[in-house]
C-alpha positions in Angstrom: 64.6 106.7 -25.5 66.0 108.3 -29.2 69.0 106.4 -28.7 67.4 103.3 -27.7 65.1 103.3 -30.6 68.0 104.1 -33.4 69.9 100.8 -31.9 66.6 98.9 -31.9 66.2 99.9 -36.0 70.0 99.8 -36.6 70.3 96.2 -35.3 67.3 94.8 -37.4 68.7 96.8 -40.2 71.9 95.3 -39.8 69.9 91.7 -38.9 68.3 92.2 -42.3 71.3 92.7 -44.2 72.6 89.9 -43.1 69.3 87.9 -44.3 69.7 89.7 -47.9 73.5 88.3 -47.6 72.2 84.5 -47.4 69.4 84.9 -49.9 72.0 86.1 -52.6 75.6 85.1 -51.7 77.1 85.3 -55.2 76.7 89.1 -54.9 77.6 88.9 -51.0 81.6 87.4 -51.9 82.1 89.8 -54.4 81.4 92.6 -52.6 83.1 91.0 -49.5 86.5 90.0 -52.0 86.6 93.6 -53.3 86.8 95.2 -49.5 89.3 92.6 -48.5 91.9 93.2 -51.2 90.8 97.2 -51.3 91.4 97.3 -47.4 94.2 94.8 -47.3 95.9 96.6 -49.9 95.3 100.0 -48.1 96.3 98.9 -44.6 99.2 97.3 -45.7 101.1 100.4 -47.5 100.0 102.5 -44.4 101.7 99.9 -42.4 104.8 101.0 -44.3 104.2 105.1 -44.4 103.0 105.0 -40.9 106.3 102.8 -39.6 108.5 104.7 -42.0 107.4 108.2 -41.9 105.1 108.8 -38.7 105.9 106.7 -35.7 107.5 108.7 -33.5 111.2 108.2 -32.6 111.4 105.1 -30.2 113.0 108.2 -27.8 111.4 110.2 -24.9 109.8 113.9 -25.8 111.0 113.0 -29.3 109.3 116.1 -30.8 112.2 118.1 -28.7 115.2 116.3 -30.5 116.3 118.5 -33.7 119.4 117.5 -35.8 122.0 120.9 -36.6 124.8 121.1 -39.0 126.0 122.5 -42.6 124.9 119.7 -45.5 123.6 117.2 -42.1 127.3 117.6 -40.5 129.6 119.8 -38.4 133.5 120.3 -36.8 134.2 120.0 -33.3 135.5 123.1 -32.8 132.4 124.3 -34.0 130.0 121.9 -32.2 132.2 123.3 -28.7 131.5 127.1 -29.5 127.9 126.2 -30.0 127.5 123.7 -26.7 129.1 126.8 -25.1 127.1 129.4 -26.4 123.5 128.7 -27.0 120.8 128.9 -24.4 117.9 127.1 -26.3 119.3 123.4 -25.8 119.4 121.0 -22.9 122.2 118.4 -24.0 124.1 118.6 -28.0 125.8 115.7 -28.6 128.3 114.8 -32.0 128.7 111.1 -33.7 131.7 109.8 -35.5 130.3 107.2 -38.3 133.1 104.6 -38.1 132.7 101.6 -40.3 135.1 99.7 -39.8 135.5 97.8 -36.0 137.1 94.4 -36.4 136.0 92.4 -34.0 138.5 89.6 -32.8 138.5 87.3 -30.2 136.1 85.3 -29.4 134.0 83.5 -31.8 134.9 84.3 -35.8 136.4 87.6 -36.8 133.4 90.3 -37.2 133.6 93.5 -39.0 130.6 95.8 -37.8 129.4 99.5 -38.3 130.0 101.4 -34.7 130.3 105.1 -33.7 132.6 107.0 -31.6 130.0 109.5 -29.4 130.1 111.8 -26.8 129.0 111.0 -23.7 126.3 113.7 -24.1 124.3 111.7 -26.7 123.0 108.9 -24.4 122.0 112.1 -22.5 120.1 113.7 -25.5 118.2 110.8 -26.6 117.2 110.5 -22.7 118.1 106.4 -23.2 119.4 104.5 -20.3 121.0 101.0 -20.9 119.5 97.7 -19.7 122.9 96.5 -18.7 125.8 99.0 -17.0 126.6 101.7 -17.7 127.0 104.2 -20.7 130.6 106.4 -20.7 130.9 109.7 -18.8 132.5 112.8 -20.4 135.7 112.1 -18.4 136.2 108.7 -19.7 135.9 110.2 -23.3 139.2 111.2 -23.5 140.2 107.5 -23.7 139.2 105.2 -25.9 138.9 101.9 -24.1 135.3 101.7 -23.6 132.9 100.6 -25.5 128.6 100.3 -25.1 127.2 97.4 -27.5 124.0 97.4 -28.9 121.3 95.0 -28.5 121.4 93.4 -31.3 125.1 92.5 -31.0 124.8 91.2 -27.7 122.2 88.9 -28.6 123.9 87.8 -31.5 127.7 87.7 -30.6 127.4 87.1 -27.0 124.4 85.3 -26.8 122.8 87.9 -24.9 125.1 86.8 -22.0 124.0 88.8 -18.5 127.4 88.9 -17.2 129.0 90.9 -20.1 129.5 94.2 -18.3 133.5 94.5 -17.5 134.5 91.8 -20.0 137.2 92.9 -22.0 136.7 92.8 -26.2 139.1 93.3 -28.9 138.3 96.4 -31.6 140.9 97.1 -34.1 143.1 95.0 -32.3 143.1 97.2 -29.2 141.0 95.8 -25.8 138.4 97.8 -24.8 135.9 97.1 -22.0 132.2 96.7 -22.0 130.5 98.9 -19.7 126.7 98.4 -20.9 124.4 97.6 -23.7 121.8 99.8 -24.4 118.0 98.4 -25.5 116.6 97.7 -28.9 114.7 101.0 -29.2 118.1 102.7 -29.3 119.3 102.8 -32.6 121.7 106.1 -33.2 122.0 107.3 -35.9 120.5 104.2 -37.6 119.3 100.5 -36.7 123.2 99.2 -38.0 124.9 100.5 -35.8 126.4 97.7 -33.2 128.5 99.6 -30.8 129.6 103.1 -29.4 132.8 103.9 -27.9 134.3 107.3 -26.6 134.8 110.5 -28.9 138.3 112.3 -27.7 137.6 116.0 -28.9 139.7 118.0 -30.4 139.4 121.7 -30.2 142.6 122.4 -32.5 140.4 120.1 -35.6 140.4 122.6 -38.3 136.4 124.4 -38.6 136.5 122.9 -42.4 136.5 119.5 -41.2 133.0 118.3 -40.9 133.4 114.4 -39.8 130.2 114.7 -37.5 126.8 114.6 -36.9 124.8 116.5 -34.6 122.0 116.2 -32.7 120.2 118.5 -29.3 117.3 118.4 -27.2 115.2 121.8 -26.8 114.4 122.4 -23.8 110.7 122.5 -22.9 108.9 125.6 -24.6 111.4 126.8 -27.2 110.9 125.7 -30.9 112.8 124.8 -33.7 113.0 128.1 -35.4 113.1 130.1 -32.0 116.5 127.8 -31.8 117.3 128.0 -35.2 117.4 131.9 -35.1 119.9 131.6 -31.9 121.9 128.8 -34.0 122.3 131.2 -36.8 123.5 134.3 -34.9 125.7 132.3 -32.8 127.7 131.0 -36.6 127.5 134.6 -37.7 129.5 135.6 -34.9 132.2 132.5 -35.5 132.1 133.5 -38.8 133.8 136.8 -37.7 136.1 135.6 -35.9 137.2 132.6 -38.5 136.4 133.7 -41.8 136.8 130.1 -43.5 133.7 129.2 -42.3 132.1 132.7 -42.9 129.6 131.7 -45.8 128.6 128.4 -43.6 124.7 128.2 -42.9 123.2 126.2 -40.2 120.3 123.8 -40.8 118.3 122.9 -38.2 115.5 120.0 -38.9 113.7 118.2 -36.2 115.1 114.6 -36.1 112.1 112.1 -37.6 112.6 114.5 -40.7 115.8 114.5 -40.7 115.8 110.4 -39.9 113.5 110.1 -43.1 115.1 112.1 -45.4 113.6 112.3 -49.0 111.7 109.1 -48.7 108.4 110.6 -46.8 107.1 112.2 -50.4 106.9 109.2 -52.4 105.5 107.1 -49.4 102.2 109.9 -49.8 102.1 109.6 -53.1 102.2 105.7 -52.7 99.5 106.2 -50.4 97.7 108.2 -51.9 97.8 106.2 -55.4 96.1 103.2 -52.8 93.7 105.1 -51.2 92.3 106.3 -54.8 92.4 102.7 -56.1 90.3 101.8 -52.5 87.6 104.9 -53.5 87.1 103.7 -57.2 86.3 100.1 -55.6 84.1 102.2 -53.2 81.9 104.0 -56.0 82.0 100.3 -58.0 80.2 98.8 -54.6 78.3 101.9 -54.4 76.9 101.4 -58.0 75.8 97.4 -57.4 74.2 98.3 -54.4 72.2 101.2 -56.1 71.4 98.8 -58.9 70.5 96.0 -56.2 68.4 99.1 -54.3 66.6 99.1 -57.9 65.0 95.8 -57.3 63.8 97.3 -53.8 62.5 100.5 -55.1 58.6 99.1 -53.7 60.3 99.0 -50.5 62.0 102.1 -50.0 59.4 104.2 -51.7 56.7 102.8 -49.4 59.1 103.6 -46.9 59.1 107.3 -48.0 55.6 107.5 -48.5 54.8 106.2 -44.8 57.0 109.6 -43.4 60.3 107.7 -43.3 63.2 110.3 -43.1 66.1 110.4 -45.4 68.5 109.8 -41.9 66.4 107.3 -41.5 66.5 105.6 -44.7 70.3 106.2 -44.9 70.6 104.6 -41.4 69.1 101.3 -42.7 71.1 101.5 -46.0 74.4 102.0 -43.8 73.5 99.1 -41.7 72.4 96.5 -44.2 76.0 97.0 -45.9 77.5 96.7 -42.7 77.8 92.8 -42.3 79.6 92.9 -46.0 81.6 96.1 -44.7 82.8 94.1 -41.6 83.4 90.6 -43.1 85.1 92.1 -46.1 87.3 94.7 -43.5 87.8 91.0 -41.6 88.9 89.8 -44.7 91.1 92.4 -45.6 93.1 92.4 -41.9 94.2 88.8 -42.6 95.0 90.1 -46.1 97.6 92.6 -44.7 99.9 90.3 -42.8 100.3 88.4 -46.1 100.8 91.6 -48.3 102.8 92.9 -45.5 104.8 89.7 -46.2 105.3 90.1 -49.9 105.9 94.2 -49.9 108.6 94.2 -47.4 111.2 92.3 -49.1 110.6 94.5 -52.5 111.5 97.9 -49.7 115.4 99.3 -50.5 117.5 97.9 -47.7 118.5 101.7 -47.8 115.1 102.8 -46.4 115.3 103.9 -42.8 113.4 102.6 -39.8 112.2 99.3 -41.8 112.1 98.0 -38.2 109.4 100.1 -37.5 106.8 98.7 -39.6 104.6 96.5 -38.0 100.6 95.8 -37.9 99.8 97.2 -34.0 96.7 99.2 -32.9 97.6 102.4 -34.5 97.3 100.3 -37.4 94.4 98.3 -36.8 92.4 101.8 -35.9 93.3 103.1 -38.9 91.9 100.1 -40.6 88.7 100.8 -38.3 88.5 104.4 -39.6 88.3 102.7 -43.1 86.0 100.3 -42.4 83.5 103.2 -41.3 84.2 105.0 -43.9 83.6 102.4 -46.6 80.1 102.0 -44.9 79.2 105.3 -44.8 80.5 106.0 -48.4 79.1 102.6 -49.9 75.9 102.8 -47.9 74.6 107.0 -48.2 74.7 107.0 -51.6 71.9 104.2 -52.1 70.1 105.7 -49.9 70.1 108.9 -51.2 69.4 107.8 -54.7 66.3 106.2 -53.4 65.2 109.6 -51.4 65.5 110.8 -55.1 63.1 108.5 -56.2 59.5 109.5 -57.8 57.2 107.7 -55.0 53.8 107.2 -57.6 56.2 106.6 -60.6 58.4 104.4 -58.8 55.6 101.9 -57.4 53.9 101.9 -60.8 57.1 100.5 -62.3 57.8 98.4 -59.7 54.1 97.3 -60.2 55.2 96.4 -64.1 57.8 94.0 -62.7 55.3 91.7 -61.2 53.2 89.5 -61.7 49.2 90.7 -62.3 50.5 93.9 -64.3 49.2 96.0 -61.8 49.9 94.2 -58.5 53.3 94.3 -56.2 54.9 90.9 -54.7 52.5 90.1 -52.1 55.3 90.0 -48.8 55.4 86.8 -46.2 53.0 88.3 -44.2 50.1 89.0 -47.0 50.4 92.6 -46.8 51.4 94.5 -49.7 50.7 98.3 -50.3 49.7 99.1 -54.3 50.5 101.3 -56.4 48.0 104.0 -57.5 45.7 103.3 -60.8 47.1 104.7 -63.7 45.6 107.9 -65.0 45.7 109.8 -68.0 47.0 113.8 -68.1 44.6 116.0 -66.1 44.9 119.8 -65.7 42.5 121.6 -63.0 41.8 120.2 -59.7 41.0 116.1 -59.7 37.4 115.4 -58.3 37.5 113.1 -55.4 37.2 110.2 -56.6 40.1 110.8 -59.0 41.9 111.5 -56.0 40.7 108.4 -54.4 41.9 106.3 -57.0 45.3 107.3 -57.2 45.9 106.9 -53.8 48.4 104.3 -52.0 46.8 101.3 -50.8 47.6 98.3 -48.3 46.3 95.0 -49.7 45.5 93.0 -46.9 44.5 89.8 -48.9 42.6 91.5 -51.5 40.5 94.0 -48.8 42.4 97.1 -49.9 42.9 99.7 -46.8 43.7 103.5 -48.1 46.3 106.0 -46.7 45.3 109.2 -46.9 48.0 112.2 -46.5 46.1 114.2 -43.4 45.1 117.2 -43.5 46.3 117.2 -47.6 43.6 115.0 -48.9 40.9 115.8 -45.8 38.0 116.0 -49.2 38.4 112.7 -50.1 37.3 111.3 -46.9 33.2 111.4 -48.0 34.3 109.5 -50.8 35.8 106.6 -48.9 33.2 106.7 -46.5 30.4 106.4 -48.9 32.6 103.6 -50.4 32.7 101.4 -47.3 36.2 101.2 -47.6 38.7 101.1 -44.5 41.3 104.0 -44.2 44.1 105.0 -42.5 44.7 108.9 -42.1 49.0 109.9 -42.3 48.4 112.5 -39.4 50.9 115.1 -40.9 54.1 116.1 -38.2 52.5 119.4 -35.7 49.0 118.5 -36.8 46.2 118.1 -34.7 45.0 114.3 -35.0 41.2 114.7 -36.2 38.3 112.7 -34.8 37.9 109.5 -35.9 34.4 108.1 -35.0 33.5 105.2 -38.0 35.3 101.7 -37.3 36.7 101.9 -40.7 38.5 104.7 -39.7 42.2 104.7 -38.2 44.7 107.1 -37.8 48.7 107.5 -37.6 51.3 110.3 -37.3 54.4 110.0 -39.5 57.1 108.9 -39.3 55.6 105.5 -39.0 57.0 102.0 -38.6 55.6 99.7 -41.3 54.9 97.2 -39.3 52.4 99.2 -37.1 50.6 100.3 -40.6 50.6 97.2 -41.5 48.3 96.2 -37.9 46.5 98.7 -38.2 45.8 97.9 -41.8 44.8 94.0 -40.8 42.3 95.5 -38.2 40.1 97.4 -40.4 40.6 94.8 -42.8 39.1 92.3 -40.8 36.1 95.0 -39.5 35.4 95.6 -43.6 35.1 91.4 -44.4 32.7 91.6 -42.0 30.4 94.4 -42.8 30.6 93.1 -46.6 28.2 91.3 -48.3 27.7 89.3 -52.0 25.6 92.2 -53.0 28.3 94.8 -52.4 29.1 96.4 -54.8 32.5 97.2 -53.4 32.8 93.2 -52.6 33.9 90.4 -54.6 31.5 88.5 -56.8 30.8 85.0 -57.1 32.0 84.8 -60.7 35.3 86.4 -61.3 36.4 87.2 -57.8 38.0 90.3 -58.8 38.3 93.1 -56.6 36.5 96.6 -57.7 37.9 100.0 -56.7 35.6 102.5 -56.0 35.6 104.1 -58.9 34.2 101.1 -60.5 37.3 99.9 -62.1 38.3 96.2 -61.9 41.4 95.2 -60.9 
């Protein structure tokens, strides 16, 4: 039942806002244009530090893959004493960088960036090709093979399905194809077009480092549990070959490695944005405030009728939300286009440019900012109203209106009053002091009091003896009292409005008709002014 009441409120909190959004849409766009370039802005750079520097590696169990060398390389005859050695590693695998594979033959001369691989690296990345095959160890000792990438075969060969055993010419030499691998794979980076055999070596000397390495862990070792072997098992070579004595072994898990120095300023970036989004967040937060000013009647009342502060924050929240959700709206078509204009400015030297793109990772962290600029832009409203002084805030809201002493009378006719100004006073008021400075619910001029219960239980007589209807705030964990005269009603707080406000119209209408011209408490003929009980005209 809790829940279905808080969606009941939410929704005509959130229906209201919307109503507030019509009635003054100059304020509505501006807020809504702030959001959209605030939350544009901010998904679209974390489109780029998410794509750059947290996707995960387009490779399966990509947390297990780690990079090893000295200074991000490494010999072969070391790489073969480590494969031999270590115990922590499922596959290691070494890449040649070779930049320069002329391709001739078919189609215009093509110089392209490939790699000459072990077998084992297809193995480590745990990639199969989409077409053949990729090279076995065995077949490494000759270099007549080659795997092409995707990108190549689309491009070159027109992403033709019968390429597997077709012969090519690299370097002038014919190799044949034996499979293309699928766009994720993109060792050691997204140029790389083709990978042929790597003949080892073991007689390389240890102070050539031509190579990079990567490994797999296997399941349930870490990277320093590894590193720790790594480093033993070079302290030992070192021993034995003295030239590479002083060598130390860095270990790094691969998207670090893959990213390099770039992930710092990508936070910064990000961070830089996400300060820029929260100083548009406190503006908002200050125009709503200042348009909460101008509803200060409203939310007092709300107080003053046992309203909680979750409660009043929940209808602040919600009667941003329709500007939250069209300015986040906004803001997503926003990003494409920013997206659009910030790529091109990117170094061509970044890595994994490929990787940024809007998908849901993205869009839910746009979600997460969307709540979070409703929360933020809506509490603080809210709270500031909670602050509010309830008598000193309805008597200024009283000065803003027309009749001095008299709030704008609502679509309905029902209005609640501010208490009757009084002077200083020290010592306990008398009742009818008390009487008059209660709040009261004007139902077209028959004014109906609320009286805190059991707080203000004296002043009852005096109401009574005035003839004047009253509606008793039944404190929380009270007992309700006994309510016998007709002019008498009773509610607990927390209360809707809307049910003080029936209640109100009832003993209204049981009042007009007990009155008379002679009443004192009535209208008269001449001026039609309402009197208070205490004698007072108002």
């Amino acid at each position: 039942m809790r829940i279905r009441f808080l969606i009941e409120h939410a929704s005509r909190d959130c229906w209201y806002g919307v109503r507030l959004l019509r009635k003054n849409p100059g304020f509505g766009f501006a807020v809504i244009a702030t959001l959209a370039l605030g939350i544009g802005a901010t998904t679209a750079v974390f489109s780029v530090v998410y794509g750059v520097a947290l996707r995960p590696l387009p490779y399966p169990k990509q947390e297990q893959l780690v990079t090893i060398g000295t200074n991000g390389a490494v010999g072969i005859a070391n790489y073969l004493d480590w494969r031999a050695q270590n115990t922590v590693f499922e596959e290691v695998g070494i890449t040649k960088l070779v930049q320069n594979f002329n391709i001739t033959g078919d189609g215009e001369p093509e110089r392209v960036l490939g790699g000459r691989s072990t077998a084992s690296i297809f193995r480590v990345l745990g990639v199969n090709p989409i077409l053949g095959r990729v090279f076995t160890d065995e077949e490494g000792q000759v270099e007549d093979k080659v795997v092409l990438s995707y990108g190549l075969w689309q491009r070159r060969y027109s992403a033709d399905p019968a390429i597997v055993g077709k012969k090519i010419q690299l370097n002038d030499r014919p190799y044949t194809i034996l499979g293309v691998m699928p766009a994720r794979f993109q060792y050691p980076n997204r140029e790389f077009a083709l990978w042929t055999p790597l003949s080892l070596n073991p007689q390389e000397p240890r102070t050539t480092f031509d190579y990079g390495c990567i490994a797999r862990l296997k399941n349930g070792v870490t990277v320093v549990q590894a590193h720790a072997q790594m480093s033993a098992i070079q302290a030992r070579i070192g021993t034995d070959y003295p030239v590479v004595r002083n060598l130390k072994i860095d270990m790094l898990p691969m998207l670090n490695s893959v990213v390099g120095n770039v992930r710092t300023p990508l936070y910064v970036l990000m961070g830089a944005v996400l300060c820029l989004l929260l100083i548009g967040c406190a503006n908002l937060a200050n125009l709503l405030v200042a348009r909460s000013m101008t509803r200060s009647h409203e939310l007092v009342v709300r107080a003053a009728l046992g309203a909680r502060t979750g409660r009043l924050i929940l209808q602040s929240i919600m009667e941003v939300a329709p500007l939250v959700v069209l300015g986040g709206i906004s803001g997503l078509v926003l990003t494409r286009w920013m997206l659009s204009l910030l790529l091109p400015l990117l170094p061509s030297t970044m890595p994994r440019l490929e990787a940024i793109r809007i998908d849901w990772q993205v869009l839910v962290f746009a979600v997460v900012v969307l709540f979070a600029t409703a929360i933020g832009t809506g509490i603080w409203p809210a709270l500031q109203a909670t602050s509010w002084n309830v008598t000193d805030a309805l008597r200024e809201s009283g000065r803003t209106t027309s009749g001095g002493g008299r709030a704008s009378r609502c679509q309905e006719g029902v209005i609640i009053r501010s208490p009757t100004r009084h002077g200083p006073h020290t010592g306990p008021r008398p009742a009818a002091a008390r009487v008059a400075g209660m709040l009261m619910v004007d139902c077209d001029g028959i004014d109906v009091a609320l009286v805190p219960w059991p707080d203000e239980e004296s002043a009852l007589e005096e109401l009574a003896r005035a003839g004047r209807p009253r509606i008793l705030m039944v404190a929380a964990a009270v007992p309700p009292p006994d309510v016998r005269d007709p002019l008498e009603d009773w509610v607990r707080v927390p209360v809707d409005h809307g049910d003080v406000e029936v209640r109100a119209r009832r003993l209204a209408r049981i009042a007009v008709a007990r009155r008379s011209p002679a009443n004192g408490a009535g209208r008269t003929a001449r001026s039609g002014a309402l009197v208070d009980a205490d004698g007072s005209a108002r």
